[in-house]
Structures are given as structure tokens and as C-alpha cells.
C-alpha positions in Angstrom: -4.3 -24.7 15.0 -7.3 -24.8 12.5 -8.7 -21.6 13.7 -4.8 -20.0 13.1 -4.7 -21.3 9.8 -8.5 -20.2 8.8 -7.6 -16.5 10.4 -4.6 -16.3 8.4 -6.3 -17.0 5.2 -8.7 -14.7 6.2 -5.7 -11.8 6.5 -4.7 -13.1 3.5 -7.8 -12.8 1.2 -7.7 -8.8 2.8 -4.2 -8.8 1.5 -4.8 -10.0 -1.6 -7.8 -7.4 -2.0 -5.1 -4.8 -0.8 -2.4 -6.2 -3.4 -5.1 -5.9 -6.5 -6.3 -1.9 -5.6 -2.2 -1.3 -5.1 -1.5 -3.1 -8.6 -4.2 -1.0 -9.7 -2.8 2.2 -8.3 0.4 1.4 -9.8 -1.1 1.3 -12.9 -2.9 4.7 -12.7 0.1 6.1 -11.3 2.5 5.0 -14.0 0.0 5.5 -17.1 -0.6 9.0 -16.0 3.4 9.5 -16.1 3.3 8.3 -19.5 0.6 10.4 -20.8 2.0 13.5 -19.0 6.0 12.5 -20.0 5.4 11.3 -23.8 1.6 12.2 -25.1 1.2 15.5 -24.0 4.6 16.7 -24.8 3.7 15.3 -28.6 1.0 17.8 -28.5 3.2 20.7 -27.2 1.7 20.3 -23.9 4.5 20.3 -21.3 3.2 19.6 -17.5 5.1 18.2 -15.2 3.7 15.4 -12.8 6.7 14.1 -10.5 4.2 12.5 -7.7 3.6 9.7 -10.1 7.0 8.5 -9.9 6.5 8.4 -6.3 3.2 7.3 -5.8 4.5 4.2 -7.9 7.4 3.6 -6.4 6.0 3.7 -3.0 2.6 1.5 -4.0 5.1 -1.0 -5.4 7.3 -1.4 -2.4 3.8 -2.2 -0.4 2.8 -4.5 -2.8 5.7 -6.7 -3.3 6.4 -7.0 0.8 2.5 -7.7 1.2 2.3 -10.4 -2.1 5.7 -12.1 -0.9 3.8 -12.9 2.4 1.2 -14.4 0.4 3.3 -16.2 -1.7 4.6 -17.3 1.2 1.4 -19.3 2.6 1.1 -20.8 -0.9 4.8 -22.4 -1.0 5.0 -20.0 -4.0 8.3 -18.2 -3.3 11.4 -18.9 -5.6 13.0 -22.0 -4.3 15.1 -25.3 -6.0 12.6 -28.1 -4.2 13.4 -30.9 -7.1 16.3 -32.4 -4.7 14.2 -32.4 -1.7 11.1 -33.7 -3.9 13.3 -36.6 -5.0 14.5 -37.6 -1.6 12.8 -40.0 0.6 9.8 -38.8 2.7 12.1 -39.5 6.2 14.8 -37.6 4.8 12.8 -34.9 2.9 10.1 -33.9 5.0 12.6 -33.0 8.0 14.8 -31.0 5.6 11.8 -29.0 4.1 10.6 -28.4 7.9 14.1 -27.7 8.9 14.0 -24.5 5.6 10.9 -23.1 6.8 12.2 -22.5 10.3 15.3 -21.5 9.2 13.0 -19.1 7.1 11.0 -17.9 9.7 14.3 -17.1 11.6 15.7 -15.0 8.7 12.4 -13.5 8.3 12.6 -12.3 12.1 15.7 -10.9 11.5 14.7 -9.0 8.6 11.6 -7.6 10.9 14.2 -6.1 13.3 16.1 -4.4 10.1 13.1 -3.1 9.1 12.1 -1.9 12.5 15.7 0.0 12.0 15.1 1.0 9.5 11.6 3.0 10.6 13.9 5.5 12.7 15.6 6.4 9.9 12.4 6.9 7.8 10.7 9.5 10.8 13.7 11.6 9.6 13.3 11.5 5.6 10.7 13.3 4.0 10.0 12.5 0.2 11.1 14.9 -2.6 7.9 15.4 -3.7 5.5 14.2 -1.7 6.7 15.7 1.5 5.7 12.6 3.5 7.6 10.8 6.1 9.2 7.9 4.6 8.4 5.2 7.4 4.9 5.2 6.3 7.1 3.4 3.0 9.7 1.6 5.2 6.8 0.1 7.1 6.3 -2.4 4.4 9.4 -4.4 6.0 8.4 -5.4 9.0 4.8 -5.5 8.2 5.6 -7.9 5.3 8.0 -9.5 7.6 5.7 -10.7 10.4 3.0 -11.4 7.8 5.8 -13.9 6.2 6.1 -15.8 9.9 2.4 -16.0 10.4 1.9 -17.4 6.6 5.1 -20.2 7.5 3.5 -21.2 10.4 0.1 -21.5 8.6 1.6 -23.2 6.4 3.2 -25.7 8.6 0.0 -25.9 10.9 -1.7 -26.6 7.7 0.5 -29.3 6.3 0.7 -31.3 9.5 -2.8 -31.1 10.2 -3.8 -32.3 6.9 -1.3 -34.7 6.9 0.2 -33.1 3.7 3.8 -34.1 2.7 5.1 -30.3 2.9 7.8 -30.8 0.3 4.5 -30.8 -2.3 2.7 -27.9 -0.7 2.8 -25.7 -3.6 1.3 -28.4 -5.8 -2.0 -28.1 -3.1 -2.3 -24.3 -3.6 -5.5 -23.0 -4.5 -5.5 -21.9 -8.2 -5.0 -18.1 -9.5 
């Protein structure tokens, strides 16, 4: 199980690497769109630079599927913990275990959506870009199996540790 867990943060740290140049790209995409849209037109300069939009929206999708699975590892989703974190440990601790597989279930379902929804995507071509748009929808499942990995690290992790997992997010390693 320790090897699992190390691998995984492993993946994760490539992830992560992946997430920042995305952000970055994001960034580029959307300040170019800006300059193009509002800057040059103030100087009578009117060019037109639709890919941008694209190339953003697209980047984004990656990077919020690919983050989510990190935040996933970390205990860092959205979640109301302060009931189960006030509850005793041998009612708490089964409850929190009993999310995260109930998690990893609805994260397999949302793989086979996503798998779905890659048939539709080899039929799509973007406006402008003119590329298939599975190469966007494969975010989903990617994300997807990434989130069941991370749970299972995450539980793997806590249990070998001996972590109470209702407090794993408090054990995260700092941003």
C-alpha cells in the first residue's frame, strides 16, 4: 500500500506541473483575447483572434478535471465535515470511510459518462479549431479515474498512518 500511495503522489506532482503550465496557458490565451478584443480596437486596429476563446475554454476544462483529482488526494474538495468532525471517532470514522466509497462509486459512474461521452466528441469538430472534441471530453474520465486512484491513496494513506480520516485535510501538505 505504501508504494500505491508514494506512485500516486508521484502522478500527482506531474499533475500539478501539468495544472500550473495549463493555468499559465489560460492566462496567455485569455490576455491575448483582451489585447486583440479591447487594446487594439482603441487604436483602430481591428483583428480578430477567435482560437483564444477556445484554447481557453478547452485548457480550463483540463485543468479543473485534473486539479479536482488533486484536490481529491488532499481531502480538499468542497464538503460540510463539521458534523462528522464533532461526532465520536467510532461513529465518525465509519461514516467518513463509508463517503469516500460512496465517492469512488459516483466517481466510477461519472468515468462511464465520460467514456459516453468520447463517442460523441469523435463526431464534433470545434468551430474554430477544427479539432475533434474528444481530445476535450477526455478530461472526464481521465479526471475521473485519477479521482479513484487519489481516494484510495487517500484511504491507504490514512489507515496506514493511523490518521483519523475525518481530519485529513488538516494533514495536507501546505500550498
Amino acid at each position: 500500500m505504501r508504494a500505491f500511495v508514494t506512485a500516486m503522489d508521484r502522478v500527482n506532482a506531474v499533475a500539478t506541473a501539468l495544472v500550473a503550465a495549463l493555468l499559465a496557458i489560460v492566462a496567455l490565451a485569455v490576455m491575448g483575447q483582451v489585447t486583440v478584443r479591447f487594446v487594439l480596437t482603441a487604436f483602430g486596429i481591428n483583428i480578430s483572434a477567435p482560437w483564444t476563446e477556445e484554447i481557453a475554454r478547452y485548457t480550463l476544462i483540463w485543468m479543473v478535471f485534473l486539479g479536482a483529482a488533486i484536490g481529491v488526494r488532499h481531502a480538499r474538495m468542497i464538503a460540510l465535515e463539521f458534523g462528522v468532525r464533532k461526532l465520536p471517532p467510532g461513529v465518525g470514522v465509519p461514516i467518513r470511510y463509508a463517503v469516500m466509497i460512496m465517492s469512488i462509486a459516483f466517481f466510477g459512474l461519472l468515468f462511464w459518462v465520460g467514456m459516453d461521452f468520447l463517442e460523441l466528441g469523435r463526431s464534433e469538430r470545434s468551430p474554430v479549431l477544427g479539432i475533434t472534441r474528444d481530445y476535450v471530453y477526455w478530461a472526464m474520465p481521465v479526471g475521473m479515474v485519477l479521482m479513484i486512484l487519489n481516494s484510495l491513496a487517500l484511504i491507504a494513506e490514512t489507515i496506514l498512518e493511523g490518521r483519523d480520516i475525518r481530519f485529513a485535510s488538516d494533514f495536507a501538505p501546505e500550498d
